[in-house]
C-alpha positions in Angstrom: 169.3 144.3 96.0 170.5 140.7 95.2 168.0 138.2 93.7 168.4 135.9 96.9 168.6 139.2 99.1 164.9 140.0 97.6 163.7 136.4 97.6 164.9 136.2 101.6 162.9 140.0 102.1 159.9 138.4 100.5 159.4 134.9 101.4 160.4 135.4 105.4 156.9 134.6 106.8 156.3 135.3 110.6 153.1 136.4 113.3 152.6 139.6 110.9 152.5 138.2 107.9 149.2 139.4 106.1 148.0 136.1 104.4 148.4 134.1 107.6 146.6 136.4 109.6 143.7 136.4 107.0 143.7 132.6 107.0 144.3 132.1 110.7 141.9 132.0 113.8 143.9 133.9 116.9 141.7 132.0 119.8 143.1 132.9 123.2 145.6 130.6 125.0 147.3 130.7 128.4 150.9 131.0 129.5 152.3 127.6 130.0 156.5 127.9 130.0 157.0 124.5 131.1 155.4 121.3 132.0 154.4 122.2 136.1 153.1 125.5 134.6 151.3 123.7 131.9 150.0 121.0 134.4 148.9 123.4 137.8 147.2 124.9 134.8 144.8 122.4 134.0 144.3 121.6 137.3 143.0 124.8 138.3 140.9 125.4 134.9 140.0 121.8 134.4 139.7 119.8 138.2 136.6 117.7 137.4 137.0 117.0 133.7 137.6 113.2 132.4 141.3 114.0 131.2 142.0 109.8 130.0 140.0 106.8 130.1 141.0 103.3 128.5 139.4 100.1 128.1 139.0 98.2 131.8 136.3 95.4 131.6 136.1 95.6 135.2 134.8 99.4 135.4 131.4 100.5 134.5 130.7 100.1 130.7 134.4 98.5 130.5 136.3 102.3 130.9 138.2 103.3 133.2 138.8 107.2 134.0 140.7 109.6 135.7 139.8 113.6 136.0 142.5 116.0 135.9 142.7 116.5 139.4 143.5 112.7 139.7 146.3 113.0 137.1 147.5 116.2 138.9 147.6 114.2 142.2 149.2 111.1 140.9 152.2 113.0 138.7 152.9 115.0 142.0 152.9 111.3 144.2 154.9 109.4 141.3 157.4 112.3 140.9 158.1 112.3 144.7 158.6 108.3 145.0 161.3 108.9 141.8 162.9 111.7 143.7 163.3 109.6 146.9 165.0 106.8 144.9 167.7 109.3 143.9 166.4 110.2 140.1 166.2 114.2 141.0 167.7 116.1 138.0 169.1 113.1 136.0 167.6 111.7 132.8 165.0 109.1 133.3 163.4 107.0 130.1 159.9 105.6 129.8 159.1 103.2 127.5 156.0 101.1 126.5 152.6 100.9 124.6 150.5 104.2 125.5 148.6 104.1 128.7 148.0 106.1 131.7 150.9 104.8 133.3 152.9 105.9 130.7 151.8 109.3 130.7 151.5 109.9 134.0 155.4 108.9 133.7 156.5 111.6 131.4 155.0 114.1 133.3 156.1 113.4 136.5 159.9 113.3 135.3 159.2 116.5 133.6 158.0 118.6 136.4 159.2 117.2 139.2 162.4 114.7 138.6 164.6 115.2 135.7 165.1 114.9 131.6 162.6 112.7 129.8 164.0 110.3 127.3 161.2 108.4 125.6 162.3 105.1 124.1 160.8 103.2 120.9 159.2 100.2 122.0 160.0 98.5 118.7 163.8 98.7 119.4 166.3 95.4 120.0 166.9 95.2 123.6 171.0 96.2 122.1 169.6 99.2 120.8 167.4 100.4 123.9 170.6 99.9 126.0 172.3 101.9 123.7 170.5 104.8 124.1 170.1 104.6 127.9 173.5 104.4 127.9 174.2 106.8 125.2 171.8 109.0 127.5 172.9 108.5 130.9 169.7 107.2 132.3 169.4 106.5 135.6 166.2 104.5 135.1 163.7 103.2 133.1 160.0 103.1 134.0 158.8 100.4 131.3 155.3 98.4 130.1 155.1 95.2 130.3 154.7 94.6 126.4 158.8 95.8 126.9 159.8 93.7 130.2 161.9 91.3 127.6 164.0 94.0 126.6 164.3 95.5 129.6 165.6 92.3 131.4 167.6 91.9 129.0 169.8 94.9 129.7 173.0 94.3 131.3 173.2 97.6 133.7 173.4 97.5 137.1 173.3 101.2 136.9 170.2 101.5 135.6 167.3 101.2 138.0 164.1 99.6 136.4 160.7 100.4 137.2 157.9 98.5 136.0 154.9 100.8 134.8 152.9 97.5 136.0 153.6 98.3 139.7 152.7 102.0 139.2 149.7 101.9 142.1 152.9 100.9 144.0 154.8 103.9 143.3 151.9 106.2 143.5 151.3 105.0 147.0 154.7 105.2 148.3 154.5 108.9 146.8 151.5 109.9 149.1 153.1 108.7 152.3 156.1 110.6 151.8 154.4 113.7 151.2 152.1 113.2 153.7 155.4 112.4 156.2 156.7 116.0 155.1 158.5 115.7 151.7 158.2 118.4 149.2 160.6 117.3 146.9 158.1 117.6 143.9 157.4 121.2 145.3 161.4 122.3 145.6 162.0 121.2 142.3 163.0 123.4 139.4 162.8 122.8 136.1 164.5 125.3 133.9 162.5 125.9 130.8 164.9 126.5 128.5 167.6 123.7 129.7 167.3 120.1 127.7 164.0 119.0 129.2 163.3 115.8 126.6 165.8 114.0 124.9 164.7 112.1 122.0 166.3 109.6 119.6 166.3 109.5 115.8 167.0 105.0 115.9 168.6 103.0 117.7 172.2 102.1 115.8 175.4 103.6 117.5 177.0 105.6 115.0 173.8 106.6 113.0 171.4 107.4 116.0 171.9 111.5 116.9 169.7 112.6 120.0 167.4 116.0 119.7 167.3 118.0 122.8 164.1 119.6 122.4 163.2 122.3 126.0 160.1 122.6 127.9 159.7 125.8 126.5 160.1 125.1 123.4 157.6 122.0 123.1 154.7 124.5 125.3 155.4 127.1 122.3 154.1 124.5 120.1 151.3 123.2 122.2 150.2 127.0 123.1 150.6 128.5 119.0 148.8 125.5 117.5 146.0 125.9 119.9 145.8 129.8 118.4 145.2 127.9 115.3 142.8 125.3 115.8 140.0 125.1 119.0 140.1 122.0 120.9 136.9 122.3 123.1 136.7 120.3 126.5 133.8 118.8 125.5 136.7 117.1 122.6 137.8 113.3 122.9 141.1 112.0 121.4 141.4 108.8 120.3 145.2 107.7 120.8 146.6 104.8 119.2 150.1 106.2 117.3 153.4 105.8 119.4 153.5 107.6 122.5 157.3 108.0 122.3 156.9 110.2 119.0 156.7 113.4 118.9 154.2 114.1 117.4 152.0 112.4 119.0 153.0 113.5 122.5 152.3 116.9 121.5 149.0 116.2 120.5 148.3 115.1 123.6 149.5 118.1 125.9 147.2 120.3 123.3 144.5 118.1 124.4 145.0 118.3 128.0 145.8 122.1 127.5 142.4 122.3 126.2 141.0 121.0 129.0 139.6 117.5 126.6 139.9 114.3 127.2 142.1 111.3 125.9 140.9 107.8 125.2 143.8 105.2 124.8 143.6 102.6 122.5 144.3 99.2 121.9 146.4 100.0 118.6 145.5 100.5 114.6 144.3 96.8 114.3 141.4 97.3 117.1 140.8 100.6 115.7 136.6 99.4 114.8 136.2 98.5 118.4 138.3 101.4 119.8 136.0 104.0 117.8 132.3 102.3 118.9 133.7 102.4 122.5 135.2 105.3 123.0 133.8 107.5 120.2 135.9 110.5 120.0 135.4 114.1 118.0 138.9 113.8 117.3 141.5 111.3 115.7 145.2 112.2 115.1 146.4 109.9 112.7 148.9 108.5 110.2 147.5 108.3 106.2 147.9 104.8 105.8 144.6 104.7 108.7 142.8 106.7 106.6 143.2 104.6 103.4 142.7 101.8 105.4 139.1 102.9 106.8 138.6 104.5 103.0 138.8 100.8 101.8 136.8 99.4 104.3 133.9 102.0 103.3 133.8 101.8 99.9 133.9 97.6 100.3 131.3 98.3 102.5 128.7 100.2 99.8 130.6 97.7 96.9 129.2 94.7 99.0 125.7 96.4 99.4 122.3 95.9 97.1 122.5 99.2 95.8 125.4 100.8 97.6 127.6 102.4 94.4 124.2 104.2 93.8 124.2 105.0 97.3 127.3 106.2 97.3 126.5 108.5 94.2 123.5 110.2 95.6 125.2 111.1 98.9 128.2 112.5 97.4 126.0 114.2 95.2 124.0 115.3 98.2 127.1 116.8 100.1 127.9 118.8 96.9 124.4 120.2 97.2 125.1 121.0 101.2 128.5 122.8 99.7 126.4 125.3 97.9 123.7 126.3 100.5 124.7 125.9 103.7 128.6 125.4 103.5 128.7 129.6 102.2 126.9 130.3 105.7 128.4 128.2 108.0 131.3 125.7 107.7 130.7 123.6 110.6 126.1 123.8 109.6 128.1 121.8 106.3 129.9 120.0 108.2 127.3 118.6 110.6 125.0 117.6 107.2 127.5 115.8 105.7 128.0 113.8 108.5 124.1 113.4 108.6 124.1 112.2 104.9 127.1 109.8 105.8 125.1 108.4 108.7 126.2 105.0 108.0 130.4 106.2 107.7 129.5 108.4 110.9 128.3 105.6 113.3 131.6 103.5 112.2 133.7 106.3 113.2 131.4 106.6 116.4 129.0 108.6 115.9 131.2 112.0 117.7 134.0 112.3 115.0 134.4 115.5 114.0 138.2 116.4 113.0 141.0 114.2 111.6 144.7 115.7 112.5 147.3 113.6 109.7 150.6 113.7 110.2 153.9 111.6 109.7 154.0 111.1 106.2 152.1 112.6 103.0 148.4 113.1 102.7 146.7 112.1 99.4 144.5 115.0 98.1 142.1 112.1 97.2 141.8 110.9 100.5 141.8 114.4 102.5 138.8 115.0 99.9 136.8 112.0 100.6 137.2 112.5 104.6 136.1 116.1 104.0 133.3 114.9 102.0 132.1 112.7 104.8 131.6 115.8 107.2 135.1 115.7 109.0 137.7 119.0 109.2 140.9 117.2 107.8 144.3 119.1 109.2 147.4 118.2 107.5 150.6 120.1 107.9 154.8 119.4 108.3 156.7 119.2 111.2 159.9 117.5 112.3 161.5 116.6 116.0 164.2 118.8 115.4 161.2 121.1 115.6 159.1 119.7 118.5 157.8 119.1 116.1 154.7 121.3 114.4 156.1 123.6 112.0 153.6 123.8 109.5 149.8 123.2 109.9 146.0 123.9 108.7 143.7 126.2 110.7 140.1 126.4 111.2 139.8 128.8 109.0 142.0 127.4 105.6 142.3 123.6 104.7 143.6 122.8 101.6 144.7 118.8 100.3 147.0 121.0 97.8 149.4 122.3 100.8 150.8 121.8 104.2 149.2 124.9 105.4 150.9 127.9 107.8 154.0 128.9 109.9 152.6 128.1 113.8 152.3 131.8 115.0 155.3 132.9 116.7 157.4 131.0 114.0 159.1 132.1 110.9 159.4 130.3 107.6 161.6 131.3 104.8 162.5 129.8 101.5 166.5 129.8 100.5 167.3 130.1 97.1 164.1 129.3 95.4 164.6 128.2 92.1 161.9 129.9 88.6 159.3 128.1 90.0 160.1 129.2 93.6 161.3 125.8 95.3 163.8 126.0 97.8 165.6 124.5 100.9 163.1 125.5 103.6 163.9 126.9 106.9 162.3 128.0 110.4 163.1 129.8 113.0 160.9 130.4 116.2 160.5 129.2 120.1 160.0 125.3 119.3 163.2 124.9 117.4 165.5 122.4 119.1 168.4 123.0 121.5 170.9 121.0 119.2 171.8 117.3 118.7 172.8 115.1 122.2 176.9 115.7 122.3 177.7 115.8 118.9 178.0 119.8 117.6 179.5 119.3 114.4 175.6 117.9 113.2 173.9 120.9 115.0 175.8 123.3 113.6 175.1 121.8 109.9 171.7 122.2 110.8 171.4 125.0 112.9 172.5 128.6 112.4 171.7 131.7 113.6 168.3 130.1 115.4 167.3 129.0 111.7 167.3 124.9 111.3 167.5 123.2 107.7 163.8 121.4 107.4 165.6 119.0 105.0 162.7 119.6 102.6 162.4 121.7 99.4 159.0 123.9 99.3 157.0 126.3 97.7 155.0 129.4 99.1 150.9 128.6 97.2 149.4 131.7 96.1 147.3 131.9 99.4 150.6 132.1 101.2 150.5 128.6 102.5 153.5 126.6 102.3 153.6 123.3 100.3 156.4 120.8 100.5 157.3 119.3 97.1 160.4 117.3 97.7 162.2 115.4 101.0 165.4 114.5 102.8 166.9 111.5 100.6 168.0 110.4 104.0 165.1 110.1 105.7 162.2 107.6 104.3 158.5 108.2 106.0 157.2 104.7 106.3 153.0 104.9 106.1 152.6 105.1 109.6 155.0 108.0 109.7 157.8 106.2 111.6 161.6 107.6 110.3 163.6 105.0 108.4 167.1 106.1 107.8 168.9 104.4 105.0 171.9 104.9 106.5 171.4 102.8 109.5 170.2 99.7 107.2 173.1 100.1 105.2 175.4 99.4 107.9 174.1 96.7 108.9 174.6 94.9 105.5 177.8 96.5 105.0 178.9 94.1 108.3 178.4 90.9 106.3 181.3 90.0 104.3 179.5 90.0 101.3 178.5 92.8 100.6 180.8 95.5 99.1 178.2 98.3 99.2 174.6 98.7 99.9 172.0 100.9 99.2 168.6 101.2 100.5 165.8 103.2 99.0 161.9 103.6 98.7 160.4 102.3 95.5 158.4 104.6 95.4 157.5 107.4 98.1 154.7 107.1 100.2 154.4 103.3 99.8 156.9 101.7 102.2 158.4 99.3 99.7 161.7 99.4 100.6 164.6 98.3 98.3 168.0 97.2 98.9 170.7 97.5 95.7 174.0 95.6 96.9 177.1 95.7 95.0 178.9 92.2 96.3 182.1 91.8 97.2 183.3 90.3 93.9 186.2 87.9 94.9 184.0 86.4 98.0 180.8 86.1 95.5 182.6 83.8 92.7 184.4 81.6 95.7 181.0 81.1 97.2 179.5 80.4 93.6 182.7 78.6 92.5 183.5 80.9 90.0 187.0 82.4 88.4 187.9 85.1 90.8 186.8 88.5 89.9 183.7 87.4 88.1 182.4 90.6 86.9 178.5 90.1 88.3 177.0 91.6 84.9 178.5 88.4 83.0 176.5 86.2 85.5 174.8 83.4 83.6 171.0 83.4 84.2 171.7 80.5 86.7 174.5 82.1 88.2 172.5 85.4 88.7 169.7 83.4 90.9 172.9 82.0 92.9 173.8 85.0 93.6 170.6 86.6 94.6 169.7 83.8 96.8 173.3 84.0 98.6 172.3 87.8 99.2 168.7 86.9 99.9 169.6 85.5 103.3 171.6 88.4 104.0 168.1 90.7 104.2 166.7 87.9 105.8 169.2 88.2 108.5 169.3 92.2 108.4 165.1 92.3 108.5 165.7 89.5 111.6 167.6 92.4 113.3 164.7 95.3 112.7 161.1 95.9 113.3 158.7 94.7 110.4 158.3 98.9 109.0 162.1 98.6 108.3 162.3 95.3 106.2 163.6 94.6 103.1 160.8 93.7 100.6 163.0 94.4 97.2 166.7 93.1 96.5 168.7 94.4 93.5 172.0 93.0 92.6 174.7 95.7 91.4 176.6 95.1 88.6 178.9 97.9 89.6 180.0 99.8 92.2 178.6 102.9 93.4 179.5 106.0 92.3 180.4 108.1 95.4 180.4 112.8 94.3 177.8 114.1 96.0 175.2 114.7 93.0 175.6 110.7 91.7 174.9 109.8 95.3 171.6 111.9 95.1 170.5 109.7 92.4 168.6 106.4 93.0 170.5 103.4 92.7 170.0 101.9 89.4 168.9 98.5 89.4 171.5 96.5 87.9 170.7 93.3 86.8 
């Protein structure tokens, strides 16, 4: 047997894998193939449950609900008003801050319309009309934080539909139905067709569109609830981008769990959005956490006594650890929380777990939320992937790794190096379809059911995976949005003067993007009125500042064009050109002068 023939044999991990069995709970879950199955579901199981409520000063104690028979009732009008105005089986986008509406949107063109296509509300009103062009939408249903953008458009084709007016549509819904029409009834969604169609940005050229099925994004709602037990009595907190993945699928497990979902009024209300709605669970990004980390510990700093405070309770929890925390893990739980009474009622008073996801976990912080009484799950996942690929379970959190396979899923590690590292790969139910027209970029990432993470990784000695290096062409930014490089290079490639770009993270996890450009020599000495061909490394120190403040308004202008998570903070003028083989290019840029 071959050394990578063993490694393969030994490092495939799937559902009968002995160390994820060990480490994972198997709670029982119902079919749900497809978004109507997953929805008549929780209808039947979960009628008179509060399923989303959101901040309305004109409702009792300023929220607003809806059970999930309401939902139910209002996805089956909205879908039936969509399908009279012709949108049956074509590809319909919603776009917009998260809110009922926008939910109610999704599902409705999933189980009774067409193909979803969620759109980043941070896009230019260019790029949005790319990809509903790109996509073939027949509509849009949009918020009104988007109604700029969506003016804006210059598409008669495309019908838009204000989310604002939704009580309209909803209405219209219920009189055709009650007239007879059982359009939302006679429609059939296949399951394993392209059900969601999701975008990786919004620049023609760079952008690449994930199909992801309806079967496959239930797999991942259905295997992660195996994993981890979301209760009805459970209430999420949502404030990150609906149109992620992520987040979308953490809110299907909710509502497959029969729980409820409290929308927020973003990250920078997150203090008010906690003492109002006070949830058991938050799914988050890390820079939230370090954020609220800060806030406590300024919080004891500013109190008489508070460091000693601090030291006694931590103290105290480590005593909890070794009494109670051997007999029950959730006993420890609770008396940590009740030591951190003060953290507690700032998170509400209910908290109880912390999901993280979109960019790396400190062990520090995953330590110090644990500490406070609260089950932190980290894990990995990508779109391609829809998207949970990797994740903690109630029965094994670690800050050290990214946790297990989903069941039904199989990891493997290719060519792992002495210390084990290799490209990793997983195959399983959730795995995309392929990338929106454009085969030669599937099939470089997709063989034989198996897609490329794009991430090197380890398997721990617990058989937990932990990822130790990332796609060079893919930066997380804190809140775990995607930045490509390549899609910010080209737009400073446009200008004139600028021979080469390239954009990088100073350092990963921090957002600090950096832009080295190697100028277009001839153009750069005209402009500084220079010999032509002025080599920029003999740049007087005068010259040099020239120079960098010509560029300067060129990531001024580039940072005009893009949302604040991609902006420029750092420029670095080249002295050279880049190298362009395939190992220089993996290096970072060096800095020049």
């Amino acid at each position: 047997m071959s050394g990578k023939e063993r490694a393969f044999r030994v490092i495939y991990h799937g559902t009968a894998d002995v160390n994820r069995m060990k480490h994972t709970a198997e709670y029982p879950t119902w079919d749900a193939a497809q978004f109507r199955a997953l929805l008549d579901g929780i209808e039947t199981r979960f009628a008179d449950n509060i399923a989303f409520m959101w901040r309305d000063p004109a409702a009792p104690d300023g929220i607003a609900c809806r059970t999930y028979a309401d939902a139910a009732r209002d996805v089956r009008n909205l879908a039936t008003y969509l399908c009279a105005m012709g949108l049956q089986n074509r590809p319909v986008a919603v776009c917009g801050k998260n809110s009922y509406e926008w939910e109610i949107a999704y599902l409705a063109i999933g189980c009774g319309c067409g193909m979803i296509v969620p759109i980043d509300r941070d896009l230019r009103a260019d790029e949005m009309a790319y990809q509903l062009a790109d996509a073939g939408c027949a509509a849009i249903l949009y918020g009104d934080d988007v109604r700029a953008k969506a003016d804006a458009i210059d598409d008669d084709r495309i019908l838009r539909l204000p989310l604002s007016d939704t009580d309209l549509y909803l209405s219209r819904g219920d009189a055709l139905r009650q007239a007879g029409s059982r359009s939302y009834e006679n429609h059939t969604a296949d399951a394993d067709a392209p059900g969601v169609l999701l975008y990786t940005c919004g620049t023609p050229g760079i952008a690449r569109g994930i199909l992801l099925s309806q079967r496959g994004i239930c797999a991942n709602v259905t295997a992660l609830c195996k994993t981890v037990k979301l209760r009805e009595t459970d209430r999420m907190l949502s404030h990150l981008p609906l149109f992620q993945s992520y987040e979308c699928t953490m809110h299907l497990a909710m509502l497959y769990s029969g729980a409820c979902i409290a929308f927020g009024d973003g990250i920078r209300h997150m203090p008010s959005d906690l003492a109002l709605f006070r949830p058991t669970v938050l799914v988050t990004v890390p820079a939230v956490l370090e954020f609220m980390a800060r806030f406590v510990e300024k919080g004891y700093a500013g109190a008489r006594g508070g460091k000693l405070l601090l030291g006694v309770q931590r103290a105290a929890t480590g005593v909890v650890s070794h009494t109670v925390g051997h007999l029950s893990r959730t006993t420890a739980e609770k008396s940590r929380r009740a030591i951190f009474s003060t953290v507690h009622s700032f998170m509400g008073g209910r908290l109880r777990a912390v999901a993280v996801g979109g960019a790396p976990l400190s062990a520090e912080i995953f330590r110090l939320f644990e500490q406070f009484g609260y089950a932190v799950y980290t894990g990995f996942g990508l779109t391609e992937a829809a998207p949970i690929i990797l994740s903690h379970t109630d029965k094994y959190r670690s800050p050290d790794d990214n946790g297990f396979p989903l069941p039904g899923s199989e990891v493997r590690i290719d060519n792992p190096d002495e210390d084990g590292i290799g490209m990793m790969y997983v195959r399983g139910p959730s795995v995309m379809l392929g990338y929106y027209r454009d085969e030669a970029a599937t099939a470089a990432v997709l063989q034989n059911g198996w897609l490329s993470t794009g991430v090197l990784a380890r398997r721990t000695e617990s058989g937990a995976y932990r990822i130790t290096g990332r796609n060079t062409d893919i930066i997380l930014s804190p809140t775990g949005k995607k930045i490509y490089p390549a899609e910010l290079e080209s737009y400073f490639c446009r200008h004139p003067l600028v021979h080469d770009c390239r954009v990088y993270e100073e350092q990963e996890g921090t957002g600090v993007l950096c832009a080295a450009i190697a100028p277009d020599r001839q153009l750069l000495a005209d402009a500084l009125g220079l010999p032509p061909e002025t080599d920029p490394a003999m740049l007087s120190e005068a010259d040099t500042a020239r120079a960098k403040a010509l560029l300067l308004e060129v990531v001024t202008g580039v940072n005009a064009s893009h949302p604040p998570y991609k902006h420029i903070k750092k420029l670095i003028l080249r002295s050279s050109d880049f190298p362009h083989t395939a190992d220089a290019d993996s290096d970072a840029p060096d800095t020049g002068n």
